[in-house]
N, C-alpha and C positions, 0 to 999 in steps of 0.2 A: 504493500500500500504506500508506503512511503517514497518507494523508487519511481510509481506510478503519479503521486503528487509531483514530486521534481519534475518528469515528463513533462506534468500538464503548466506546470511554472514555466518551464524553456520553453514550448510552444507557445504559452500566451506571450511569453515577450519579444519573441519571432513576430511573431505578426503583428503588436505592437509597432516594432520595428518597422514592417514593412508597411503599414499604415501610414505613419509619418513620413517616410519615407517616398509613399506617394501622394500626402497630401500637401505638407510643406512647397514642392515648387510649386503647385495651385496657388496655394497664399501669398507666398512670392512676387509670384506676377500680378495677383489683383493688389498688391499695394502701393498706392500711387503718390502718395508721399516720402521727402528725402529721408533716409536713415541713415544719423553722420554715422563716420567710422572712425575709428579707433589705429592709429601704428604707432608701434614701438619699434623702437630700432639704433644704430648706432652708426655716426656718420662722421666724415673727416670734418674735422672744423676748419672755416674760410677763413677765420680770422684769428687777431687773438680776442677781439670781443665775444667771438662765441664763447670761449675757453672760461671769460669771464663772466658772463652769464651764469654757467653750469657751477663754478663755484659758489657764486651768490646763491644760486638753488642749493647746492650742499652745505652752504651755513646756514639758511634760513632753514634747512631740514633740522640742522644737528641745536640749532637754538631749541626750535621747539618743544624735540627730545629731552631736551636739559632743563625746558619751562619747569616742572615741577619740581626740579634741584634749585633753582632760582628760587621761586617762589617761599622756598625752607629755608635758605640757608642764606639771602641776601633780603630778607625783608622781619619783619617783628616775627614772623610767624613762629619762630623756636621758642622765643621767650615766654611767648604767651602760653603756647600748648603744651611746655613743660611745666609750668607754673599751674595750671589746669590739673595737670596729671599728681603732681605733689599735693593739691586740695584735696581732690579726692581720694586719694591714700591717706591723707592726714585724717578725714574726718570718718575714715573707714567704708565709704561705699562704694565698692570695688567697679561698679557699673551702671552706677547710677550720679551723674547724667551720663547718659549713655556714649558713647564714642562719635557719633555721626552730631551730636548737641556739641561735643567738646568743639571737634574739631571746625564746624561749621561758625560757632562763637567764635574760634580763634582766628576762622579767614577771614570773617567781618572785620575784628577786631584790627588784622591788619592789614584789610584794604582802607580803613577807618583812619588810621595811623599815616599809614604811607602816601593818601590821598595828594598830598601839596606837591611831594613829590614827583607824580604822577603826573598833575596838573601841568610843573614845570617842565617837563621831556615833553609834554604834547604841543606845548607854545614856545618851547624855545628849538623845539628838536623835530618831531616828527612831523607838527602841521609843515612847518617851512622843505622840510623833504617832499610832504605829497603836492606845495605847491610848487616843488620846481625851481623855487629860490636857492639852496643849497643842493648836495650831492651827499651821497650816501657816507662819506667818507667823514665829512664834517657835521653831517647827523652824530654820525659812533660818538666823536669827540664830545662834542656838546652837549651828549643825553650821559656821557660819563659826569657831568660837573656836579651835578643835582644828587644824584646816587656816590659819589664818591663822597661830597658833603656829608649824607648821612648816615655813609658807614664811619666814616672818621669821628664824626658826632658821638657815635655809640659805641665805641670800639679806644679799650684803653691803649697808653698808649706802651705797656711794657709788653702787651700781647703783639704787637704789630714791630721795638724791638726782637721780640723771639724769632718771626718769619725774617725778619730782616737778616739776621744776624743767620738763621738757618739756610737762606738762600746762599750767602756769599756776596751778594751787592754792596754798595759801594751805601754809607750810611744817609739818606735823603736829607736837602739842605732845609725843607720842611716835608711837613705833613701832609700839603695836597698832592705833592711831588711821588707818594706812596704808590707803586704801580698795584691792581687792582685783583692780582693773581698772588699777592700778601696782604693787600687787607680784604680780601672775602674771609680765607678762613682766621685772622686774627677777629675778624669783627663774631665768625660764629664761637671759636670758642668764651670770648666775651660776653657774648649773650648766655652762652652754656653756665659760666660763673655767676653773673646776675639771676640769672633763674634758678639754680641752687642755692643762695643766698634769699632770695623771695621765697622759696621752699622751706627754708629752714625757719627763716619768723614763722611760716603757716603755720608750722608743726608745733611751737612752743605751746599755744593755750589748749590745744589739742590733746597735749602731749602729759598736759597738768590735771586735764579732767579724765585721762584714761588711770594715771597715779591714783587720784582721792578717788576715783570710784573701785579699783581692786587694792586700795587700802580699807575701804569700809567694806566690799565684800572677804577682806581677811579676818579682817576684825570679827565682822560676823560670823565666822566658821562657813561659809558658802564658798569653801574652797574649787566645789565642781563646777561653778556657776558662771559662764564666760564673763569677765567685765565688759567685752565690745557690745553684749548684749543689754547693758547696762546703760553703757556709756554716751551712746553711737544715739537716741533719743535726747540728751542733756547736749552734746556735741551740736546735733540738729538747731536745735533750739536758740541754742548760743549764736550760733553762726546767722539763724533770721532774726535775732532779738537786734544783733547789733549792724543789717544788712551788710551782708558779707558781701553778694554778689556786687553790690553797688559800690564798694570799698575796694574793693580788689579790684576791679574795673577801672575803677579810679586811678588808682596805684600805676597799674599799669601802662593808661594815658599819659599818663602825668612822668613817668621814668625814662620816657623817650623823649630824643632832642632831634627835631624834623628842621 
């Protein structure tokens, strides 16, 4: 029976086959509208502007790839979603706000932040590109002034000695003069320091109401009785008595220099 089904499976798709096969050029022919087409292919280049072309396409491919590295590691966005991640372990709930709240809060947060800077690549940089007034070249330059400000801004300045001193360069006669490939990662591990530091204040009053509540269940011989389950309601509490979320928020607006 079962050799017999295969049978009737290959035969149905035989003549499937041969269906389409005869019906397709029909359709073919009654369609009387263009159907663009499609080629790929690989051709000598006439010039060297072709040449240039094709790598302008291979950078603007490899930016975009790297867009979500950008977006982490060159703008607030670490500060904040580490800072995020420390509350919520401070205050014991392990998934609540959930991951998609944290992290959503946190792009707000710093497209919120980053905004001015933003604003400033679009009218000093990119509108005069798509008008034509400038070239792409002196777009790059002039969308670096705004973003290099505000990594410098944020970004101490023993951390940006480390990379300096790690490269081999020659020591910068200022600050702005920092090429852009040692201050990204001095500016993220920077932000890594401030965000364990703003993690560690979270943790103190936290850290005092977990103590007096598995002191008073010692006290009381309810040695089996988890304190978190204790705790983690007084914790809550504290945190809307004294709006946390609106304090923290705060904090964090307020510790960046744009």
């Amino acid at each position: 029976m079962a050799h017999r089904s295969l049978d009737w499976k290959i035969s149905g798709l035989f003549i499937a086959c041969l269906l389409c096969s005869m019906v397709l050029p029909e359709i073919a022919q009654a369609v009387t509208f263009p159907i663009p087409s499609l080629k790929i292919g690989i051709e000598q280049a006439q010039g060297p502007e072709d040449v240039a072309v094709v790598l302008e396409i291979i950078a603007l491919v490899t930016i975009l790839a790297l867009a979500p590295a950008i977006l982490i590691l060159m703008t607030p966005f670490t500060r904040i979603i580490v800072v995020f991640h420390f509350l919520r372990q401070a205050i014991g709930t392990q998934s609540s706000p959930p991951n998609q709240v944290v992290v959503g809060l946190a792009l707000f947060l710093t497209f919120f932040i980053i905004k001015p800077v933003g604003q400033e690549i679009y009218r000093t940089s990119l509108n005069p590109y798509l008008e034509s007034e400038i070239d792409y070249k002196e777009a790059f330059e002039t969308a670096q002034v705004p973003i290099r400000r505000f990594l410098l801004t944020n970004t101490r300045e023993a951390d940006i000695a480390l990379f300096v001193k790690g490269a081999g360069v020659d020591k910068p006669n200022a600050r702005e003069d920092v090429s852009l490939m040692l201050l990204i990662p001095a500016y993220v591990i920077s932000e890594l320091k401030t965000a364990f530091i703003i993690g560690f204040v979270l943790y103190i009053p936290f850290l005092v109401i977990d103590m007096v509540v598995a002191s008073v269940l010692l006290a009381m011989g309810m040695m089996m009785l988890p304190p978190v389950m204790i705790s983690l309601p007084f914790k809550l509490m504290l945190f809307v008595l004294v709006d946390g979320w609106h304090l923290l928020t705060g904090s964090l607006l307020k510790s960046f220099g744009v």
